[in-house]
Structures are given as C-alpha cells and as structure tokens.
C-alpha positions as CSV (number, residue, x, y, z in Angstrom):
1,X,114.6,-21.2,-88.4
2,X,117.4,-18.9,-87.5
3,X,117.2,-15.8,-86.6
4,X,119.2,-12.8,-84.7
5,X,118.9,-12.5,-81.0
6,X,119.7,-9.2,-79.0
7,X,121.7,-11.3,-76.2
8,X,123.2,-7.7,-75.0
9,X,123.0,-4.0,-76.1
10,X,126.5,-5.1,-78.0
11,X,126.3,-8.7,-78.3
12,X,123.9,-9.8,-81.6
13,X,123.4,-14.0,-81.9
14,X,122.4,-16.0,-85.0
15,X,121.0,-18.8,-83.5
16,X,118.1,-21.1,-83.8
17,X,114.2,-19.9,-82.8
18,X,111.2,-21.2,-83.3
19,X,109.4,-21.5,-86.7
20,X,106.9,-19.1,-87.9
21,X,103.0,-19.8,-89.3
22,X,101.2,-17.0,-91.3
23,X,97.9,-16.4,-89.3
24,X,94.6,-15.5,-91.0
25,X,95.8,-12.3,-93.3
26,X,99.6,-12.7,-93.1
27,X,102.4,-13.4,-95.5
28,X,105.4,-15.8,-94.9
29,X,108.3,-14.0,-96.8
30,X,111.8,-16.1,-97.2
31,X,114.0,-13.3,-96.6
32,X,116.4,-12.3,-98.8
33,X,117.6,-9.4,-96.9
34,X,116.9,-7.1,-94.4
35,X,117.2,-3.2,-94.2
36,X,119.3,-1.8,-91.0
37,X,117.6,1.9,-89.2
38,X,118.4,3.4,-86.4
39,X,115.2,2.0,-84.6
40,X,116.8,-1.5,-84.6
41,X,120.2,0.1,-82.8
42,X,117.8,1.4,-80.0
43,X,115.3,-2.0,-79.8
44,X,118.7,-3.9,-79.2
45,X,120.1,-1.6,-76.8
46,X,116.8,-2.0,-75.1
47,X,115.1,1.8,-75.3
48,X,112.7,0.8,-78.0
49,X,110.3,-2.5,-77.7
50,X,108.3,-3.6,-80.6
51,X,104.9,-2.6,-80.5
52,X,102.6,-5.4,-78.5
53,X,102.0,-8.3,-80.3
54,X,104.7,-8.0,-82.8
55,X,107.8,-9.7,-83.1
56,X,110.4,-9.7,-80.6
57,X,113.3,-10.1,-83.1
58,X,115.1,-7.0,-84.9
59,X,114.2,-5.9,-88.2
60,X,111.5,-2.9,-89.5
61,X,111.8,-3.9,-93.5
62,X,112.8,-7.3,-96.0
63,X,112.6,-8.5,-99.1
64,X,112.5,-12.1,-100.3
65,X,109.9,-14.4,-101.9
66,X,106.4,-15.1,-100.7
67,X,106.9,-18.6,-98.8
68,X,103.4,-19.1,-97.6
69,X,99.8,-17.7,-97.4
70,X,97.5,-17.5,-94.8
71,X,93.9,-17.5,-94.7
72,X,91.9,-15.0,-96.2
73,X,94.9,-13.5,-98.6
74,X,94.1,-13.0,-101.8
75,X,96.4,-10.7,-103.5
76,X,99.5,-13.0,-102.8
77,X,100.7,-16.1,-104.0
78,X,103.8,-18.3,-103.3
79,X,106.8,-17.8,-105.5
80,X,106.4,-14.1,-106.1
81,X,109.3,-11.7,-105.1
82,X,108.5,-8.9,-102.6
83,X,109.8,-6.8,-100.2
84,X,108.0,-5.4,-97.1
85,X,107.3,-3.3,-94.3
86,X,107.7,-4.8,-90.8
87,X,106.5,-4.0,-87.0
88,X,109.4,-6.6,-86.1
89,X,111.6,-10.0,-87.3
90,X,113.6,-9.1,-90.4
91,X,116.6,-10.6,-89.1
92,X,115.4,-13.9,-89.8
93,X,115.6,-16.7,-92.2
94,X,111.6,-16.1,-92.0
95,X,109.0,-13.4,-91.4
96,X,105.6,-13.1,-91.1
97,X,103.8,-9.6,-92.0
98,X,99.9,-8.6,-92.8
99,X,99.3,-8.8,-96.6
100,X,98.7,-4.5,-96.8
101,X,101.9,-3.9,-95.5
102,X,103.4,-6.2,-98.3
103,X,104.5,-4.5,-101.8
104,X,106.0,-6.4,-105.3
105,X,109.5,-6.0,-106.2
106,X,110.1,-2.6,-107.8
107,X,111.3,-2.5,-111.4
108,X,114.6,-2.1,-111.9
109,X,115.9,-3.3,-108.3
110,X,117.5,-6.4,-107.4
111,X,115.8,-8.4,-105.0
112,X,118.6,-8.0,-102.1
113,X,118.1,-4.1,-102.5
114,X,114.9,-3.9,-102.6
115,X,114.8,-4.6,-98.9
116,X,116.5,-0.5,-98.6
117,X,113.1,0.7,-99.6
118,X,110.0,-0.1,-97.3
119,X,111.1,2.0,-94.4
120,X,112.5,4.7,-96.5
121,X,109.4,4.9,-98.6
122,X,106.7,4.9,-96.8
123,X,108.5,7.3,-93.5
124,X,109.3,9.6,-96.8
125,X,105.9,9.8,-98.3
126,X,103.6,9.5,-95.5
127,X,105.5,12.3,-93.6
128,X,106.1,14.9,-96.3
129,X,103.1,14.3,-99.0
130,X,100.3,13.0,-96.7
131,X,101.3,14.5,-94.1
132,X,102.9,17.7,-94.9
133,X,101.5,18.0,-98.2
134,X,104.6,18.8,-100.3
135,X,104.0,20.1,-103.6
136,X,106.2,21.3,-107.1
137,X,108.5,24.3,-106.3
138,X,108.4,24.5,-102.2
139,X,111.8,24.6,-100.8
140,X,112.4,21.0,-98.0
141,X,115.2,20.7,-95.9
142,X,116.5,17.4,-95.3
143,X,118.2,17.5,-92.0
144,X,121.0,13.9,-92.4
145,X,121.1,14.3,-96.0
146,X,123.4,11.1,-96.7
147,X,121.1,8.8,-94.7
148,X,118.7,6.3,-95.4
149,X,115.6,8.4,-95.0
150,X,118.0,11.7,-96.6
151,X,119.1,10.1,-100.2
152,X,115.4,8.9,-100.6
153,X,113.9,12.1,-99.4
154,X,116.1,14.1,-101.8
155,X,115.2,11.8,-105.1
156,X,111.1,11.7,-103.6
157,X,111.3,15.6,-103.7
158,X,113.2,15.9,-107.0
159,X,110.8,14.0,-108.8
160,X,107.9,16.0,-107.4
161,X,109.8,19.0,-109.1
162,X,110.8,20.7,-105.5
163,X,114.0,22.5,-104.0
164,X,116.1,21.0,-101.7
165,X,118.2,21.4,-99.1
166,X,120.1,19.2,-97.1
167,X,122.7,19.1,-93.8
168,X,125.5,16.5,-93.3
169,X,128.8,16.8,-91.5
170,X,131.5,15.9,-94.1
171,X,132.0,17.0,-97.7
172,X,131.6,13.6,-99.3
173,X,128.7,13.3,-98.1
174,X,127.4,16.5,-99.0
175,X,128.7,15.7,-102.5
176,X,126.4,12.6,-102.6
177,X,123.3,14.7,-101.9
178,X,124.6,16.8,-104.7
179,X,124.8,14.2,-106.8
180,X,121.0,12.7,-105.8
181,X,119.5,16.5,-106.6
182,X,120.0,18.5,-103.8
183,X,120.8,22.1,-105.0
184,X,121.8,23.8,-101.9
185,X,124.4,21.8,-99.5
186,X,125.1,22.7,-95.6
187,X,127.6,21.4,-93.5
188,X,126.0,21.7,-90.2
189,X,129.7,21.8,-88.8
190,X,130.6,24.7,-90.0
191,X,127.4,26.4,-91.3
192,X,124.5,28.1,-89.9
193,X,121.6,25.9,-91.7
194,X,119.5,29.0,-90.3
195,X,121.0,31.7,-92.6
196,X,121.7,29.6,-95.2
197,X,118.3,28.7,-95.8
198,X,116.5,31.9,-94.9
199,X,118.9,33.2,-97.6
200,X,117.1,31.0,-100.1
201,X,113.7,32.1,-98.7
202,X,113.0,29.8,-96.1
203,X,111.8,26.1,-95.8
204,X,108.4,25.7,-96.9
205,X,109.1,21.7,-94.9
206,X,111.4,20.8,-92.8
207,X,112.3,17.1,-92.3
208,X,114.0,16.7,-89.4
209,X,115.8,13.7,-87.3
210,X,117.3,15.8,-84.6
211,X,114.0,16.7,-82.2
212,X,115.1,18.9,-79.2
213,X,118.6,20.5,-80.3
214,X,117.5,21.8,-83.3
215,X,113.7,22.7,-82.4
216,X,113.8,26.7,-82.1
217,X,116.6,27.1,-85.1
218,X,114.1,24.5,-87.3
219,X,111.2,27.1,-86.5
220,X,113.7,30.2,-87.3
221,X,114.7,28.4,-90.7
222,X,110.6,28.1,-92.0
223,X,109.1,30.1,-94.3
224,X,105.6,31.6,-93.8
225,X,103.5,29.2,-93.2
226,X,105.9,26.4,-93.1
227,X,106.1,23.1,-91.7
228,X,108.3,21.3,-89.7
229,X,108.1,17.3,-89.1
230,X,110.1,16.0,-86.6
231,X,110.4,12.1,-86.7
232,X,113.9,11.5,-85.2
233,X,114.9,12.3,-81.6
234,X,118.9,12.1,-81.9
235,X,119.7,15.3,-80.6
236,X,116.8,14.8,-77.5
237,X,113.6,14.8,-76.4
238,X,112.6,18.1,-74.3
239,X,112.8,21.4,-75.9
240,X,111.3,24.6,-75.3
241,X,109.0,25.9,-77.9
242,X,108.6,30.1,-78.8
243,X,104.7,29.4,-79.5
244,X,104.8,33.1,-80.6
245,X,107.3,32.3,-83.7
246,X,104.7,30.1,-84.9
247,X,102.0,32.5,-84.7
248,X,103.8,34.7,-86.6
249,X,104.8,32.5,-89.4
250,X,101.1,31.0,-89.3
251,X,103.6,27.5,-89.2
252,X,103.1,24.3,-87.8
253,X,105.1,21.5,-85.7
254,X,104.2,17.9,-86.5
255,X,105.7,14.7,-85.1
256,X,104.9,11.2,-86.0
257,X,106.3,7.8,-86.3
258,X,105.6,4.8,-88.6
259,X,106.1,1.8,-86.5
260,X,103.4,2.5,-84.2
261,X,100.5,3.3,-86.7
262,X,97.9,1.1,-86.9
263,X,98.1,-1.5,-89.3
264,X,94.4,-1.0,-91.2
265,X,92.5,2.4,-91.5
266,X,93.3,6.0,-92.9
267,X,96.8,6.9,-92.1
268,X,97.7,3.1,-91.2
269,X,100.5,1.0,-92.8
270,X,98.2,-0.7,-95.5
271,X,96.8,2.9,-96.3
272,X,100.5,4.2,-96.8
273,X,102.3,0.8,-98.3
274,X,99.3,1.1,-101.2
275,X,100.2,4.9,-101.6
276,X,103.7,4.1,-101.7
277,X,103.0,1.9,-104.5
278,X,101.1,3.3,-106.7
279,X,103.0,6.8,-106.1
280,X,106.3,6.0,-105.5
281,X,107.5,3.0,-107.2
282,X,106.7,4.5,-110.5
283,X,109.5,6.6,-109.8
284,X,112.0,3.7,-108.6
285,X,110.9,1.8,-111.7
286,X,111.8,4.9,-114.5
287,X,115.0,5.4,-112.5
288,X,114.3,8.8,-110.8
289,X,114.6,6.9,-107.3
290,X,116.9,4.3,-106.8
291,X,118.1,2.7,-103.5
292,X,121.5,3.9,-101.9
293,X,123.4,1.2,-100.3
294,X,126.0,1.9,-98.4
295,X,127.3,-1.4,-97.1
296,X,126.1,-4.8,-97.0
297,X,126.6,-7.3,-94.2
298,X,126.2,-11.0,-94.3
299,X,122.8,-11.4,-91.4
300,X,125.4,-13.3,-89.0
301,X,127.4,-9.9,-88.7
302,X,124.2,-7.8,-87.1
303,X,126.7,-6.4,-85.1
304,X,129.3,-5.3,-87.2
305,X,126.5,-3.6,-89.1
306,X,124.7,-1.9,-86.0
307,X,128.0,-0.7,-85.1
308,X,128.9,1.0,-88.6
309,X,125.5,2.7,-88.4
310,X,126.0,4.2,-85.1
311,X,129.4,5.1,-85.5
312,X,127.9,7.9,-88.4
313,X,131.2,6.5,-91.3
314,X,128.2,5.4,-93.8
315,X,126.0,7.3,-96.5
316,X,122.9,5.4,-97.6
317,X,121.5,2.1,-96.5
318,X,123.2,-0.6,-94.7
319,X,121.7,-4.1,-95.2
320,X,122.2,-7.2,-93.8
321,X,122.2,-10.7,-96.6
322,X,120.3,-14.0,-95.8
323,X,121.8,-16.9,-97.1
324,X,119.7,-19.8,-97.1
C-alpha cells in the first residue's frame, strides 16, 4: 500500500510500505480521507512519537469503508462506511484501528468529511462534558476559536444550550465563530480576554490550547468555581501557578490528552468513541454540528497541507484525499 513517510521535519513522501492485517479485534478501513492536527506537524518534526505499539505513520483520524475484519469483531462488517479515531497511520491507502475506537458515518456528512470529526469529537466531549462536566447556561471560553477543535467546541456547547466565548487573531475569523454561535468574540491581539470575560461574569470552563503563556490570565478569567482544561501546549510548557487564586475561586486546573488514553476501560478511547456516538452524532445528524473544512489536499501533498496548518492562514479543518 502507499502510504506518507516523514523523510525530514519538512520533507513528507508518498511512497510504498508494507501491507496491513487486522489482528484479533481490529478493523481494516480503506481510507477515504484523513483529518490533519497539530499532533501530526509535531510527530513529523520529530517532538511527538506515537504511543508504543502504534503506527509509525502520520495520521490521528480517517474515514473510508470497512475493508476487513479481524477475529473476534462483531459489530463490523465489510462494505460499511466509517470514519475513526486513530493512535497512528491515517495517511495511508490503509489503516488498521481497534473496533471501539471505530464509529458509522454520521448522517448528513459526506464520507470525505467525515474524517474532520473523530479527533474533534471525542477531544471536545471527553474534555468539556466528561471531564469538565459542562452543563446548559455556564459561560466556556474557547481559546483558537476558528480551529478544528474551536468551530466544534462552539456548535458542542451551543447545542448543550451554553454561552460562549471565543479568541482568534483576525476578524474573519472571529466572524466565523460568530457565525457557528459564539456570542461574545475576542481578538486576543488587541483585547484583554481577561476583562472581557470577567465583564460577562467569568468562565465557568475554559478550553484552552496555549498551556504556559496563558496559565495565570486563564485562572484570572474563571468564575467561582471554574475550570480550566488545558490540552494544547503552543504557547509552552512551564508556568508558574498562584495556588492561592485557586483557593479562592474554589477552581480547578485539569490537563489531559487523547492519544495516550488507554484504548479499553473508563475514560479510554472505546469509552469516549461510544459516548461520542450516542451524544454527539445526534447533533451532527439534525444539523446543529457540522464539520468545518477549511481546505482539502490531495494525500500526496502532506506537506503543503502541514505547512498551511502551521503557518495559522486556515479556519476549520484541513484534510488530506485518498484516491485509490
């Protein structure tokens, strides 16, 4: 099969590599496409290896059609059109991926864009319902409003009937969170996010992608008893924390990430993929969250793709097109 290889932080190969076999439990998906994050940009530069024993290639979400079966799999059957969530190898003709981490086709989504999804979803819901247990009318603050994680937070809270805020750096931008629900809009450029949202009362959850730079302003901008989830580390790793701030708001500080979970078990990938299902695709399929795509690639032009990512120039999605 082909497949694309990380030759060099900025050189990304479509070449050949060997086949892959469902084992016991797995699914062999012919990809149709394959989502882009920012985990892939840092795996090819080197700074983020898949976890051990998962696939060397690039690629943390597909959809396609459900090639093969391995032993034991039940729920699956060739044919059927799927998208899924991977530890690793979306950008491949082929992938192999445990049955629980696999979910249908929502309604209403083309195949192609229903590879956006997987990643979005379940880093959305696990980290602001199961983790931070966002309910109807708290106030969440979306920190990269126009990304791939932001457009799907912003819907994902909209449907649950909460406020939302959101940062970006550019007006059109900003405009598209408008447009997807968010009712108060910040450019971080030119705007304290602080004193805009304490303003509105404060953040009762704060998703953030930043980490270290905006660590003591994030725990200035929570409400009482607020949380703040931290799952992105673009603005650094090492901050220090004013424990007593938290006191005082009786708040919190979580940090997690997906890839790394454990596949089975409470709080796994299977355990979140089935949530995500049954709690969030009913809202993709009556149109209250839909995929933003910002660009499409053909697979062969990785790099091209990686680059517009990084360079910041895209709102939404970017996704790369396997053509068989």
């Amino acid at each position: 099969m082909l497949a694309i290889v990380a030759e060099s932080p900025d050189r990304l190969a479509w070449k050949p590599v060997p086949d892959v076999v469902p084992a016991a439990g797995e699914v062999l998906i012919k990809v149709a496409a394959a989502g882009v994050n920012r985990a892939d940009l840092l795996q090819a530069a080197g700074k983020y290896p898949p976890p051990r024993g998962a696939s060397e290639i690039i690629g943390l979400e597909v959809s396609g059609t459900i090639e093969a079966i391995g032993d034991d799999v039940t729920r699956w059957s060739p044919g059927q059109p799927v998208c899924a969530l991977l530890a690793g190898g979306g950008y491949a003709e082929y992938v192999t991926v445990p049955a629980g981490q696999v979910l249908p086709q929502p309604g209403g989504v083309e195949l192609p864009y229903a590879a956006a999804l997987p990643e979005v979803a379940c880093t959305v819901w696990s980290n602001l319902v199961m983790t931070a247990g966002l309910r109807a009318s708290q106030l969440l603050l979306v920190h990269g409003g126009a990304s791939g994680i932001g457009t799907h937070a912003i819907q994902v809270a909209r449907a649950l009937n909460c406020r939302v805020a959101v940062t970006a750096g550019s007006r059109n931008k900003l405009d598209l969170c408008a447009e997807l629900g968010a009712e108060i809009t910040i450019n971080y450029r030119n705007e304290d996010f602080v004193e805009v949202v304490r303003s509105a009362g404060g953040a009762d959850i704060i998703l953030d992608i930043m980490g270290a730079a905006y660590l003591d302003r994030n725990v200035d901008a929570l409400a009482d008893d607020g949380r703040l989830v931290v799952i992105g580390l673009q603005g650094g790793a090492k901050a220090e924390l004013n424990i007593g701030k938290l006191l005082a708001k009786r708040a919190g500080v979580l940090a997690t990430a997906l890839r790394s979970r454990p596949v089975d078990g409470p709080g796994g990938k299977c355990d979140i993929v089935a949530r995500v299902v049954d709690d969030v695709w009913p809202m993709v399929a009556d149109g209250q969250v839909r995929p933003v795509i910002g660009a499409e690639f053909p697979v062969a032009e990785a790099q091209a793709a990686h680059e517009l990512l990084a360079s910041g120039d895209v709102s939404g999605k970017v996704l790369l097109r396997v053509d068989h």
